[in-house]
C-alpha atoms as an extended CHARMM CRD file, in Angstrom:
* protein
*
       273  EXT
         1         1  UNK       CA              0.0000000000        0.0000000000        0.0000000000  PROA      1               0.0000000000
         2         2  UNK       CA              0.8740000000        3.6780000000       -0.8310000000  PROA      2               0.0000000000
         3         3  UNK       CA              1.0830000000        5.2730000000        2.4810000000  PROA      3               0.0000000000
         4         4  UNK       CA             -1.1830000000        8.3080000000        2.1510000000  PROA      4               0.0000000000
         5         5  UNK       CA             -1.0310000000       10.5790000000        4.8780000000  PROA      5               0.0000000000
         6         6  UNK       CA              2.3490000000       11.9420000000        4.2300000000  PROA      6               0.0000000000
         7         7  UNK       CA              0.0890000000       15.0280000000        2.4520000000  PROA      7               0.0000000000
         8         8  UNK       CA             -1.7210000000       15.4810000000        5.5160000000  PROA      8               0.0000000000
         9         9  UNK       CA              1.1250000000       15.7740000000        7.7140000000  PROA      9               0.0000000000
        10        10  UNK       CA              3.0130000000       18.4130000000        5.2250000000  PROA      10              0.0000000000
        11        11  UNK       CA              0.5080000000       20.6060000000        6.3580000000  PROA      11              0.0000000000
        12        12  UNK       CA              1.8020000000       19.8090000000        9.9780000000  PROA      12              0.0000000000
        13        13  UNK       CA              4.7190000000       21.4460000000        9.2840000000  PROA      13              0.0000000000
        14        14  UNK       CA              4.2500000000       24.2620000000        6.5200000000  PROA      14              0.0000000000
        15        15  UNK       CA              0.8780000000       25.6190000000        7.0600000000  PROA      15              0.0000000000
        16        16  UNK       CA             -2.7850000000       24.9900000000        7.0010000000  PROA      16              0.0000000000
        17        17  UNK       CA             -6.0560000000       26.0980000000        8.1280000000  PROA      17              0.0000000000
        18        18  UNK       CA             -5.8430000000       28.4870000000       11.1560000000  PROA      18              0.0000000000
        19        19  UNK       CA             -8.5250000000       30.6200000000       13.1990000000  PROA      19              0.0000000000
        20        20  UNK       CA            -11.8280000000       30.5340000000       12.2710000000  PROA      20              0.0000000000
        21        21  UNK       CA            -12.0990000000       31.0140000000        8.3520000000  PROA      21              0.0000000000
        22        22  UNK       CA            -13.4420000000       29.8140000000        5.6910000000  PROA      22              0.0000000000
        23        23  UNK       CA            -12.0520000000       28.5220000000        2.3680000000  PROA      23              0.0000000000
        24        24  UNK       CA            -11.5720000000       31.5220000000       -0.0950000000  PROA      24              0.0000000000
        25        25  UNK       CA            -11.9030000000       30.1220000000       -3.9970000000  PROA      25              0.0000000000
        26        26  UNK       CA             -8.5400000000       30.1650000000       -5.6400000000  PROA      26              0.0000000000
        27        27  UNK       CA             -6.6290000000       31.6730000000       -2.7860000000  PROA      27              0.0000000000
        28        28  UNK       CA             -5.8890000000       28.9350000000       -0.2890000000  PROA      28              0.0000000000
        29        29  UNK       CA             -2.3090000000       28.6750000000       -1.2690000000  PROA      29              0.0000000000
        30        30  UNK       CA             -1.4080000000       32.1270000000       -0.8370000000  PROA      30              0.0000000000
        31        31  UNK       CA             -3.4820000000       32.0740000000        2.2170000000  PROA      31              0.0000000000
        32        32  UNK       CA             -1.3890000000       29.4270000000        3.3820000000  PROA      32              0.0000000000
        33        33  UNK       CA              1.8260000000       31.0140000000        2.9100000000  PROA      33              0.0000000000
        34        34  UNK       CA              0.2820000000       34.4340000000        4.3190000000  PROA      34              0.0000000000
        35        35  UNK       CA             -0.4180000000       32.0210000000        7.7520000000  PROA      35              0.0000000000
        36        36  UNK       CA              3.1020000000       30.5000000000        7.9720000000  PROA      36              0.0000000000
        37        37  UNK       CA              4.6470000000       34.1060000000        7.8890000000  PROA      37              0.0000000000
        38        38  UNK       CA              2.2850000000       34.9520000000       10.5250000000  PROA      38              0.0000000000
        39        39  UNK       CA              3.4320000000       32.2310000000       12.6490000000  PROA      39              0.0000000000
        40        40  UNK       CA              6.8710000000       33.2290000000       12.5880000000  PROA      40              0.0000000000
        41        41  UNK       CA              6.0500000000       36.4770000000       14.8510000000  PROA      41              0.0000000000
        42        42  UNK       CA              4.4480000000       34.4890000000       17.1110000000  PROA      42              0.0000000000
        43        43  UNK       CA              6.2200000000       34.8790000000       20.6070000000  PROA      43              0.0000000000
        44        44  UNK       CA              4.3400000000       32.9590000000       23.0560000000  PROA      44              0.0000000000
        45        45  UNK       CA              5.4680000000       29.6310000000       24.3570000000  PROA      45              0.0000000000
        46        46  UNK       CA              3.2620000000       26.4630000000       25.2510000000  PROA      46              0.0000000000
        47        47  UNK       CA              2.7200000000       25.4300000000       28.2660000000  PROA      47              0.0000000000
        48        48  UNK       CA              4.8830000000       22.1190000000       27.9780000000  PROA      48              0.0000000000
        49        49  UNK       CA              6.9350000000       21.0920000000       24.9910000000  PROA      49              0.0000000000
        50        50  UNK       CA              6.3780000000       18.1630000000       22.9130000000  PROA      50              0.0000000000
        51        51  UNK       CA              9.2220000000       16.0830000000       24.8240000000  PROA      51              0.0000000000
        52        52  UNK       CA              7.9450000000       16.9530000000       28.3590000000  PROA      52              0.0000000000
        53        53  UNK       CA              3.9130000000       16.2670000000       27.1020000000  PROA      53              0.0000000000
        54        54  UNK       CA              3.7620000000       12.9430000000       28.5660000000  PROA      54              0.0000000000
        55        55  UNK       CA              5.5180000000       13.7310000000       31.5520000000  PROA      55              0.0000000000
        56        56  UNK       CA              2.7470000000       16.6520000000       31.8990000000  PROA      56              0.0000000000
        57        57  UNK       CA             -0.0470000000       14.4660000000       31.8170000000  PROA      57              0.0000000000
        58        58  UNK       CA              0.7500000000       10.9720000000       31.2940000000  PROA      58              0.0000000000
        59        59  UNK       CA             -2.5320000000        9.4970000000       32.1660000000  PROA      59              0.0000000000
        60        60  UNK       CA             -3.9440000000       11.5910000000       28.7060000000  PROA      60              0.0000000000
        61        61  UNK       CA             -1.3080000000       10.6420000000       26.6890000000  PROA      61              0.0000000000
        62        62  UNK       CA             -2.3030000000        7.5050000000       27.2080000000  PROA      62              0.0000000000
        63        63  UNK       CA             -5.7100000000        8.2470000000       26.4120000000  PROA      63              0.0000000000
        64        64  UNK       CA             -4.7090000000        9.9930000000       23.5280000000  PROA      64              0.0000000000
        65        65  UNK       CA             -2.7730000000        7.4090000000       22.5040000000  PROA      65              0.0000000000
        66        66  UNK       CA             -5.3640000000        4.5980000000       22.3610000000  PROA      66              0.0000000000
        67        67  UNK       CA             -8.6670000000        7.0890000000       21.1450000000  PROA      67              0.0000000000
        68        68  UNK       CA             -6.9180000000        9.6900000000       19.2670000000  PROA      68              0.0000000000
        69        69  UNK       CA             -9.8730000000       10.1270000000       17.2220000000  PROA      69              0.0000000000
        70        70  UNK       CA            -12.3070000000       11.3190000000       19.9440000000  PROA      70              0.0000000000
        71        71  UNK       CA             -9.3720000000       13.0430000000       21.9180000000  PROA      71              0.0000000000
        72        72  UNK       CA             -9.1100000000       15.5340000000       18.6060000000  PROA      72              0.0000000000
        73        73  UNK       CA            -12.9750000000       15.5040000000       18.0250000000  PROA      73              0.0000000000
        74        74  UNK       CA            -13.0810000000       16.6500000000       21.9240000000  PROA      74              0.0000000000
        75        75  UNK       CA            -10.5840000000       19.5650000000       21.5370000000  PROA      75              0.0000000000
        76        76  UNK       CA            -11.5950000000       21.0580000000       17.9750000000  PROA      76              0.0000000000
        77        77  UNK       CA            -15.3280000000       21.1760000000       20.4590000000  PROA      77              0.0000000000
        78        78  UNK       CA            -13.0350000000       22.7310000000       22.7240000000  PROA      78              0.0000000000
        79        79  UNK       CA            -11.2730000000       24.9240000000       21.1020000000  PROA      79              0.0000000000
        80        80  UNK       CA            -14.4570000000       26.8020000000       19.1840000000  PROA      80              0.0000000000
        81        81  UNK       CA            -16.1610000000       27.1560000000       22.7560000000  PROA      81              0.0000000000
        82        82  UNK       CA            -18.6590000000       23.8690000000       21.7830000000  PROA      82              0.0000000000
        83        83  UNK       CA            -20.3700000000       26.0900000000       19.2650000000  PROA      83              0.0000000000
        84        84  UNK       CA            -19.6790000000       24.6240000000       15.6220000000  PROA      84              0.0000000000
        85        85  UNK       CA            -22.1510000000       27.1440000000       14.4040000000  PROA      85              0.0000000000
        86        86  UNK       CA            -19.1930000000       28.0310000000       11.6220000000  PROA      86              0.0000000000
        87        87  UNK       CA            -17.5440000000       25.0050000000       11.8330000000  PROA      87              0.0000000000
        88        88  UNK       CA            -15.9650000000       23.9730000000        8.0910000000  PROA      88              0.0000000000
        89        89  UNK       CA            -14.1010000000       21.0540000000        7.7160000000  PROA      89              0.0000000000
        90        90  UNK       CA            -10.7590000000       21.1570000000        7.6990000000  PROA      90              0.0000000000
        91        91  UNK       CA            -11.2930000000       24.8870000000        9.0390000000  PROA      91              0.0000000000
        92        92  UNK       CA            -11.3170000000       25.4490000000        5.2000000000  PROA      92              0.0000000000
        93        93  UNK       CA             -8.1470000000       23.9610000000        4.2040000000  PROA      93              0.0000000000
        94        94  UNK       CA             -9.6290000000       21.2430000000        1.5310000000  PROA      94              0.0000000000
        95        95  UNK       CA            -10.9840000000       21.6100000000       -1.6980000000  PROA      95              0.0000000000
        96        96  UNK       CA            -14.3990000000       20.4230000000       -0.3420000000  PROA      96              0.0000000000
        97        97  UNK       CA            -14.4590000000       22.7790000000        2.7980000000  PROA      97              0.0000000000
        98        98  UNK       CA            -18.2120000000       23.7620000000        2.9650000000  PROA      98              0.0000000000
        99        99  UNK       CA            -19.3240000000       21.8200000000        0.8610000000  PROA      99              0.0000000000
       100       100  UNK       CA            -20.4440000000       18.6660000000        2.6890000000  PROA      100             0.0000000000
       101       101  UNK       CA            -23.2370000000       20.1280000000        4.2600000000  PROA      101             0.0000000000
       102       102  UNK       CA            -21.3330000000       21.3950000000        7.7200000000  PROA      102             0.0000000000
       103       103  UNK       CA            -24.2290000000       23.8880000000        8.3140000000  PROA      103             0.0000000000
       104       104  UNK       CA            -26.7320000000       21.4120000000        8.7000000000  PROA      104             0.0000000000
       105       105  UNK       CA            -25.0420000000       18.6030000000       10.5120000000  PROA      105             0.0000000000
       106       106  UNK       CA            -21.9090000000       19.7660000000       11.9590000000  PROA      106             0.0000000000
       107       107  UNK       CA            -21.5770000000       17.3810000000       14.8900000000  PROA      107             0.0000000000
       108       108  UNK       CA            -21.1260000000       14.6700000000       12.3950000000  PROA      108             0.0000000000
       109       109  UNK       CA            -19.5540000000       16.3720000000       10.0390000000  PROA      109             0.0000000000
       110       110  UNK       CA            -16.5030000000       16.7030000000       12.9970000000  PROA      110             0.0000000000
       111       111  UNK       CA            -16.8420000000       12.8930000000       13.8040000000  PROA      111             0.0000000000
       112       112  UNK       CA            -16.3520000000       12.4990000000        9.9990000000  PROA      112             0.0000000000
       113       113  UNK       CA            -13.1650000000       14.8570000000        9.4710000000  PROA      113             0.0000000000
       114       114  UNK       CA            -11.9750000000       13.2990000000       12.9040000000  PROA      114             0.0000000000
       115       115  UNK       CA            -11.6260000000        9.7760000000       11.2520000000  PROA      115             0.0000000000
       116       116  UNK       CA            -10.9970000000       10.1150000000        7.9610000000  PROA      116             0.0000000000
       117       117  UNK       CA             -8.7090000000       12.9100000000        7.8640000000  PROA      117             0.0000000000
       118       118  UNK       CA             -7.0420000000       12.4230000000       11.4880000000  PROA      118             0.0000000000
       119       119  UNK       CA             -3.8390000000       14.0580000000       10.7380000000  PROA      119             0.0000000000
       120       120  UNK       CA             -5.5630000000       16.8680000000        9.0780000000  PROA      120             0.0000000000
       121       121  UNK       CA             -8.0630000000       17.4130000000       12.1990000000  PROA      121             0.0000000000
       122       122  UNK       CA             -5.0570000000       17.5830000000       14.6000000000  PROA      122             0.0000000000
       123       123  UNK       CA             -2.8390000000       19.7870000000       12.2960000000  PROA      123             0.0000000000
       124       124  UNK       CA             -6.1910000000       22.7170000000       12.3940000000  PROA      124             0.0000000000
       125       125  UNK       CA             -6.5820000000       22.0040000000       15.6670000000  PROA      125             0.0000000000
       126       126  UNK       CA             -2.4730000000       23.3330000000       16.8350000000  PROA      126             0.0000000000
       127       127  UNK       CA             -3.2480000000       26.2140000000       14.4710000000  PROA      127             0.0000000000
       128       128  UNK       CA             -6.3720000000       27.3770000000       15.6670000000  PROA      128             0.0000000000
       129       129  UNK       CA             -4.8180000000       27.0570000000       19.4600000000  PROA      129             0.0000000000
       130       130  UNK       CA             -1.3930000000       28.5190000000       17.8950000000  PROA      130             0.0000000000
       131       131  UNK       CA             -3.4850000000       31.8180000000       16.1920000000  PROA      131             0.0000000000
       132       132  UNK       CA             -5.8000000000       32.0410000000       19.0750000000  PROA      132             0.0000000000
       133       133  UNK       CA             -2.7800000000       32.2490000000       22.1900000000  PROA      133             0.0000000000
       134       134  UNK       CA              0.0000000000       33.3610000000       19.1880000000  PROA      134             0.0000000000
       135       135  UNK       CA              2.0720000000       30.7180000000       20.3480000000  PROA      135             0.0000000000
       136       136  UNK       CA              5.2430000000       29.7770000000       18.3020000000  PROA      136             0.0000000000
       137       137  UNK       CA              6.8550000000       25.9680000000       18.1190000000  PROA      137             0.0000000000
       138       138  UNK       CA              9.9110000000       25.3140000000       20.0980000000  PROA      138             0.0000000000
       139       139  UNK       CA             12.8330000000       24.1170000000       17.7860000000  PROA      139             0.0000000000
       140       140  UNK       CA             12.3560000000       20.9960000000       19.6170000000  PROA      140             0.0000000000
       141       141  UNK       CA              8.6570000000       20.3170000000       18.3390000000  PROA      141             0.0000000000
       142       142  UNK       CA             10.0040000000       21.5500000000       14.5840000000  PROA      142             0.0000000000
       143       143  UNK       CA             12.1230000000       18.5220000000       14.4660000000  PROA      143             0.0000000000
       144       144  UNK       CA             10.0500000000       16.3170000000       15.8460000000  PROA      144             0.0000000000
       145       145  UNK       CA              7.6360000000       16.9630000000       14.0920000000  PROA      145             0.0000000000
       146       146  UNK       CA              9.7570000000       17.0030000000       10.8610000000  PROA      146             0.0000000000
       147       147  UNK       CA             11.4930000000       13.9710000000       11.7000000000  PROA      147             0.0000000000
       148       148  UNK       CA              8.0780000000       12.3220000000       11.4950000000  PROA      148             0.0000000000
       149       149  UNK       CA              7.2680000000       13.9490000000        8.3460000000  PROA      149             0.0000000000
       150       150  UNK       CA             10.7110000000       13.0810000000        6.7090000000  PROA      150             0.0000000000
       151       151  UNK       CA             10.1510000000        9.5840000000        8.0080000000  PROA      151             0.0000000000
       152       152  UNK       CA              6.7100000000        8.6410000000        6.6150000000  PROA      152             0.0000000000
       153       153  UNK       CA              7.8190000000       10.2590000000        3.4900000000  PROA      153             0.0000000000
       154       154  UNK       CA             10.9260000000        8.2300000000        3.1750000000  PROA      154             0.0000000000
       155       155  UNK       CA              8.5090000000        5.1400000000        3.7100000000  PROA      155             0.0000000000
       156       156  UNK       CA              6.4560000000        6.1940000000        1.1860000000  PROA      156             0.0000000000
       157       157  UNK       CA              9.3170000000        6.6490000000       -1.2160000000  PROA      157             0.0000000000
       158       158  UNK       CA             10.3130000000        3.1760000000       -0.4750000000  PROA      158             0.0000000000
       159       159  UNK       CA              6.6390000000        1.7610000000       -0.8770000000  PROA      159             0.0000000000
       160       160  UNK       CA              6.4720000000        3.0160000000       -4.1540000000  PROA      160             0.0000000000
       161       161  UNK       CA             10.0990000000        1.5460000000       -5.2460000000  PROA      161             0.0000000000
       162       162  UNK       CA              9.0500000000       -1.6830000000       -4.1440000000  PROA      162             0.0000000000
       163       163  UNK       CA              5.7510000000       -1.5460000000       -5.9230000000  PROA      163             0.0000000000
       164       164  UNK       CA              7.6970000000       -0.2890000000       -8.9650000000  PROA      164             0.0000000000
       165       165  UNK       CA             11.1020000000       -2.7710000000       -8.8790000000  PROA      165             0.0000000000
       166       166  UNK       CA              9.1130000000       -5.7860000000       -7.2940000000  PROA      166             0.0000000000
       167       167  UNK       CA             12.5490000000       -6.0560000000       -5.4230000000  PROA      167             0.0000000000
       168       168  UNK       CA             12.6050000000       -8.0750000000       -2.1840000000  PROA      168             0.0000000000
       169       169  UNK       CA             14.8140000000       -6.1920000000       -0.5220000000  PROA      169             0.0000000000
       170       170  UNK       CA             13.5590000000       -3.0680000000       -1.0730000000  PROA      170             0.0000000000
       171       171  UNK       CA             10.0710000000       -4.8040000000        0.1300000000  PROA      171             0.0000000000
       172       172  UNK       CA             11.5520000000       -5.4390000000        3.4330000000  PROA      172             0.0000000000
       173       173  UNK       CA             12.8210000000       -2.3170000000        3.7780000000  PROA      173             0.0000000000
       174       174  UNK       CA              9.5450000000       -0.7230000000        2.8240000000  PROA      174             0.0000000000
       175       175  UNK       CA              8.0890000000       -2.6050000000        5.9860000000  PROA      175             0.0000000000
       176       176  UNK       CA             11.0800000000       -1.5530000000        8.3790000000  PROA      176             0.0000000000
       177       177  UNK       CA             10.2080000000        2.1500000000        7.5790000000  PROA      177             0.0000000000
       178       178  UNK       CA              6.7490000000        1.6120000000        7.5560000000  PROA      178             0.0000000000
       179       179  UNK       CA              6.7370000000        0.1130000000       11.4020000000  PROA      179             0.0000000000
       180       180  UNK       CA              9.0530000000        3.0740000000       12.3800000000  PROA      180             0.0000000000
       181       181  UNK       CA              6.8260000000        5.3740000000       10.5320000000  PROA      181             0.0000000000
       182       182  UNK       CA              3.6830000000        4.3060000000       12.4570000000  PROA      182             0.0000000000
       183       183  UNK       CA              5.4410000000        4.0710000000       15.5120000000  PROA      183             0.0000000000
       184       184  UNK       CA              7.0720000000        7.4870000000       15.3040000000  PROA      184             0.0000000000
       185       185  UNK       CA              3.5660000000        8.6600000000       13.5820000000  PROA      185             0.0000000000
       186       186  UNK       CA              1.3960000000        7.2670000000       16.9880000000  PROA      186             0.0000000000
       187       187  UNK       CA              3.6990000000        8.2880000000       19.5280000000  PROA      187             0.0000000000
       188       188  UNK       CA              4.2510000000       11.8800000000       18.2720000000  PROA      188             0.0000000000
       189       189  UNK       CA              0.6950000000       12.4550000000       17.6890000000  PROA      189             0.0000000000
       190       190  UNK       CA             -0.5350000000       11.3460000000       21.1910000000  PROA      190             0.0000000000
       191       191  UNK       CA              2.2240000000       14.0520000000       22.6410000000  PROA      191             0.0000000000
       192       192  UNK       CA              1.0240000000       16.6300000000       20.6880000000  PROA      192             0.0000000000
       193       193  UNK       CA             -2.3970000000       15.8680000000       21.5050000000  PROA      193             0.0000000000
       194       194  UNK       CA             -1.0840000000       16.0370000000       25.2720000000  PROA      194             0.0000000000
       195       195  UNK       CA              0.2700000000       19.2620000000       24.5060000000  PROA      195             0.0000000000
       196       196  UNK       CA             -2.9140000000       20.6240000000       23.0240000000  PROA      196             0.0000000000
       197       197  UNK       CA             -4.5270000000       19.9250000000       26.1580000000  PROA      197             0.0000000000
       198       198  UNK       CA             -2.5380000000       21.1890000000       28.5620000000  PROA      198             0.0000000000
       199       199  UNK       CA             -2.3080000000       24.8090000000       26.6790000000  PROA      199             0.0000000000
       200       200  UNK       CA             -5.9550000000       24.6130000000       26.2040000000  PROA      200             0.0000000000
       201       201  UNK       CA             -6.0970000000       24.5790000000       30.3090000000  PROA      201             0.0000000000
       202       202  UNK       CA             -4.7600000000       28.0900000000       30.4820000000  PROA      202             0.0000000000
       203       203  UNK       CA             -8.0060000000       29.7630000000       28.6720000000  PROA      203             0.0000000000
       204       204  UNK       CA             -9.8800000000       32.0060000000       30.9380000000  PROA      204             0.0000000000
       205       205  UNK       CA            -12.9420000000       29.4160000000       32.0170000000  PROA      205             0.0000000000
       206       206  UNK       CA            -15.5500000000       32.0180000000       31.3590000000  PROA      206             0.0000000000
       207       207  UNK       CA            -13.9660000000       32.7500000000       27.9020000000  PROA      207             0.0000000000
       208       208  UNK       CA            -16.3280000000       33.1200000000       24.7210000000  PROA      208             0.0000000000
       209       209  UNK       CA            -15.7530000000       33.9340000000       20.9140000000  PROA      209             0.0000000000
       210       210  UNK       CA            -15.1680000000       37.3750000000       19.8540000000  PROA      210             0.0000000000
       211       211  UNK       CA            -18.0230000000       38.4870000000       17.7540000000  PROA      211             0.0000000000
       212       212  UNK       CA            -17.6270000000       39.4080000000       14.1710000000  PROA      212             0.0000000000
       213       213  UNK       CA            -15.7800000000       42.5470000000       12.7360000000  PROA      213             0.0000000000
       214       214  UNK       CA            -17.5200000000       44.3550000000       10.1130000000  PROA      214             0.0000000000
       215       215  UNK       CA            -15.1330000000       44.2120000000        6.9190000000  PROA      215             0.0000000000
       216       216  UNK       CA            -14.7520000000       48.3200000000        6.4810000000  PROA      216             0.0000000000
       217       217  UNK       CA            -13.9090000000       48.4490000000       10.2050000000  PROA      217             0.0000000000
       218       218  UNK       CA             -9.8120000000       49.2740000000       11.7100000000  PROA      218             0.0000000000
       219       219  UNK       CA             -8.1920000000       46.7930000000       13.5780000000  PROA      219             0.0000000000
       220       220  UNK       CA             -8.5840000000       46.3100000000       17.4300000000  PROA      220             0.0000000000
       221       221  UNK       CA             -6.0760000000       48.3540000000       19.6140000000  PROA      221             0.0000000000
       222       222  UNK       CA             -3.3340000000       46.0260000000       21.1210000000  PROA      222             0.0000000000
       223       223  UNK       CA             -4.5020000000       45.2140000000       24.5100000000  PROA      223             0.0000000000
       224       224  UNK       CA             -1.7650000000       44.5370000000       27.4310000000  PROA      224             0.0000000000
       225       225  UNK       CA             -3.1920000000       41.1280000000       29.3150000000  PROA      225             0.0000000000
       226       226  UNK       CA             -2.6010000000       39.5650000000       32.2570000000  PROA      226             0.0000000000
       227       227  UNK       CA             -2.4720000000       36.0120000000       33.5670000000  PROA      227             0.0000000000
       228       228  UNK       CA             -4.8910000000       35.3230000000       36.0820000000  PROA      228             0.0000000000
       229       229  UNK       CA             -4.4760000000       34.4790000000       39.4420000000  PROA      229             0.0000000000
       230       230  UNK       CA             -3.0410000000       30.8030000000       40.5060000000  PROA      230             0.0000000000
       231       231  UNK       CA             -3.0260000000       29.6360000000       36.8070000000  PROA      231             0.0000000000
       232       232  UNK       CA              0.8420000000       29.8020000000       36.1840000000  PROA      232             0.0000000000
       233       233  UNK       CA              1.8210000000       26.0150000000       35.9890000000  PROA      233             0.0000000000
       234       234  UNK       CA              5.3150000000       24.6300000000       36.5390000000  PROA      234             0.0000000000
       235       235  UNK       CA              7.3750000000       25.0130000000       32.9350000000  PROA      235             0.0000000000
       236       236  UNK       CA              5.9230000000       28.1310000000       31.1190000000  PROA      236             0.0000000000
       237       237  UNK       CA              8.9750000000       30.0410000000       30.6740000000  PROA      237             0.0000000000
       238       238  UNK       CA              8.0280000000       33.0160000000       28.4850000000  PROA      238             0.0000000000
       239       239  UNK       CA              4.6970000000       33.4540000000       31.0750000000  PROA      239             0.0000000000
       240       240  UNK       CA              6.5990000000       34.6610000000       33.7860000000  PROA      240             0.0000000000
       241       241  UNK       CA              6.6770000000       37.7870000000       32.6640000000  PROA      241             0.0000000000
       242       242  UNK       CA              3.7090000000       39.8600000000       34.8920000000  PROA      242             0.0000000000
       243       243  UNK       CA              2.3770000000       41.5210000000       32.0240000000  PROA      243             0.0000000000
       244       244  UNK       CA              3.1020000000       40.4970000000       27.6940000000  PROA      244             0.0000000000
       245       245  UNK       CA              2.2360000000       42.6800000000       24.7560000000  PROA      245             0.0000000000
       246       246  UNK       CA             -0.7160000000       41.4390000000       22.8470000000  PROA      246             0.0000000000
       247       247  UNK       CA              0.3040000000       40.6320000000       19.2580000000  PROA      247             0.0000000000
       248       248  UNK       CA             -1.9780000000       42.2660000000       16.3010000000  PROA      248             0.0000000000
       249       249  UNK       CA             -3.6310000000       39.0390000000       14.9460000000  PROA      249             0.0000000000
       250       250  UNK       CA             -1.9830000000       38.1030000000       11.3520000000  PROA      250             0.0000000000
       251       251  UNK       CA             -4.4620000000       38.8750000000        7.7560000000  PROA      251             0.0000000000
       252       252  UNK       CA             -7.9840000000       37.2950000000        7.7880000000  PROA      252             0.0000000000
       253       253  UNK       CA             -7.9740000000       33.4060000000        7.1590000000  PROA      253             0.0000000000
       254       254  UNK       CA             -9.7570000000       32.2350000000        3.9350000000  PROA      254             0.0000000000
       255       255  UNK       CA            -12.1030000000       34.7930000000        3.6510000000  PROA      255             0.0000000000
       256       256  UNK       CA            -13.2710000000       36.1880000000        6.6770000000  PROA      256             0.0000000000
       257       257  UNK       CA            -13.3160000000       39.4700000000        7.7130000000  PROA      257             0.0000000000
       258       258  UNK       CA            -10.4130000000       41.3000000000        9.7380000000  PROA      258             0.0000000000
       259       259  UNK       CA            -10.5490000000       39.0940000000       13.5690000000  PROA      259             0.0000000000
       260       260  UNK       CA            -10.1480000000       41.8070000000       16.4240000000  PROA      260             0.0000000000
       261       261  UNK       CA             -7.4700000000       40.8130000000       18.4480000000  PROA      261             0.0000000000
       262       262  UNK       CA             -8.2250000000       37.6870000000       21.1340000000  PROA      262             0.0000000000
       263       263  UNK       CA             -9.5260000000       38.8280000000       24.4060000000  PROA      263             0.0000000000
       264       264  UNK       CA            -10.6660000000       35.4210000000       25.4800000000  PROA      264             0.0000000000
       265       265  UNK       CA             -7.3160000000       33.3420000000       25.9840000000  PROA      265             0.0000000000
       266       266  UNK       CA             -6.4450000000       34.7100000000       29.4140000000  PROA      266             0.0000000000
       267       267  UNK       CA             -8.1010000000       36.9770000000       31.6990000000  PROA      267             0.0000000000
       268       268  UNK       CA             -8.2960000000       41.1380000000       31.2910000000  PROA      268             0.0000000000
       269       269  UNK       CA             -5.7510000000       42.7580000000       33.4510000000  PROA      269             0.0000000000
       270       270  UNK       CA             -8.0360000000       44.9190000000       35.9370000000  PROA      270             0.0000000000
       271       271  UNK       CA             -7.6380000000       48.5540000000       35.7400000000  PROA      271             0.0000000000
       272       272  UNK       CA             -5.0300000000       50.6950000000       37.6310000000  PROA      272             0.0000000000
       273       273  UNK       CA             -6.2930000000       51.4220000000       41.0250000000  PROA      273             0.0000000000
């Protein structure tokens, strides 16, 4: 078999569906590109990396590890406040993004994108959090996360020559990569899962959406937050800072008007007394 996820998880590493947009006609590739740049600028670091996920909360890794399926059905809920009111699939990164009738059955829609297109539904899912908190990837996550992409590549490369040369050798070493590939794929996956959870903790509990932004109306002022009270947990370097500047969220995702800038990740600092 032609392994074929290795698309899916390019967009793990290069770019994909962020926010909450829709799919603009023609334009998702230079939408794409316009998202990874914004990423860059990001400054904010998650709450545990990729290598200290399990340690973080081993008992869900676990759990992620055996139903990653509902684990990244549960957070995309999560993560859009349990309204899927404009959920899209893929958050509009497919070719048939709104068009499989997401408005009148979202719920299953989700359960569908969940399991078909797992790597996809986790991929949207760290870029919604990522635009949402403007957190950036530690070098450490980049290469594992490129490692795994490099690897399931390779053994798909490998697959093919096999299928093509009919070569036993090159068989058996199609099956070596392929085992790694899964095993690297699974264990990876259930880490960043873990990791998705634990920065999802650090939301302000009485959070909810931002409303929309008329198209013709100027950005939101940047808005200096605050962490609230008892919520800084053991590892979160860059949130040790009392105070951090509020980034100016990057260009409009597929479509959507201009998003004023998050006020619903942490808690408002109070005014000055």
């Amino acid at each position: 078999h032609v392994r074929v996820r290795c698309g899916e998880l390019f967009t793990m590493q290069y770019g994909g569906g962020g926010g909450y947009g829709q799919r603009q006609p023609g334009g998702a590739p230079k939408a794409r590109i316009v998202m990874t740049e914004a990423r860059k600028s990001y400054t904010n670091s998650w709450t545990t990396g990729l290598m200290g996920a399990p340690c973080a909360n081993p008992g869900f890794c676990l759990y992620a590890a055996c139903c990653n399926v509902c684990v990244a059905y549960s957070h995309r809920k999560t993560i859009m406040f349990n309204d899927l009111t404009n959920y899209t699939c893929c958050n509009g990164d497919t070719c048939i993004s709104g068009r499989c009738g997401e408005k009148s059955c979202p719920e299953f829609c989700l359960c569908v994108e969940a399991f078909c297109c797992f790597p996809s539904a986790v991929a949207t899912n760290r870029f919604m959090i990522q635009d949402e908190m403007r957190v950036e990837n530690t070098p450490c996550d980049n290469f594992l996360i490129g490692f795994m992409l490099c690897l399931n590549q390779l053994a798909c490369i490998f697959r093919i020559a096999a299928m093509i040369s009919q070569n036993d050798d090159i068989e058996r070493a199609a099956d070596i990569l392929d085992c790694m590939a899964d095993v690297t794929y699974c264990s990876v996956c259930a880490c960043m899962q873990t990791q998705h959870q634990e920065q999802l903790k650090m939301r302000n509990p009485n959070a909810r959406p931002p409303a929309r932004q008329g198209v013709m109306q100027p950005p939101a002022p940047q808005v200096i937050y605050q962490m609230p009270p008892g919520a800084q947990p053991a590892g979160a370097m860059h949130y040790n800072q009392q105070h951090y500047q509020q980034q100016a969220p990057p260009p409009p995702s597929y479509g959507y008007a201009q998003q004023p800038a998050p006020t619903y990740g942490y808690a408002q600092a109070p005014p000055p007394q």
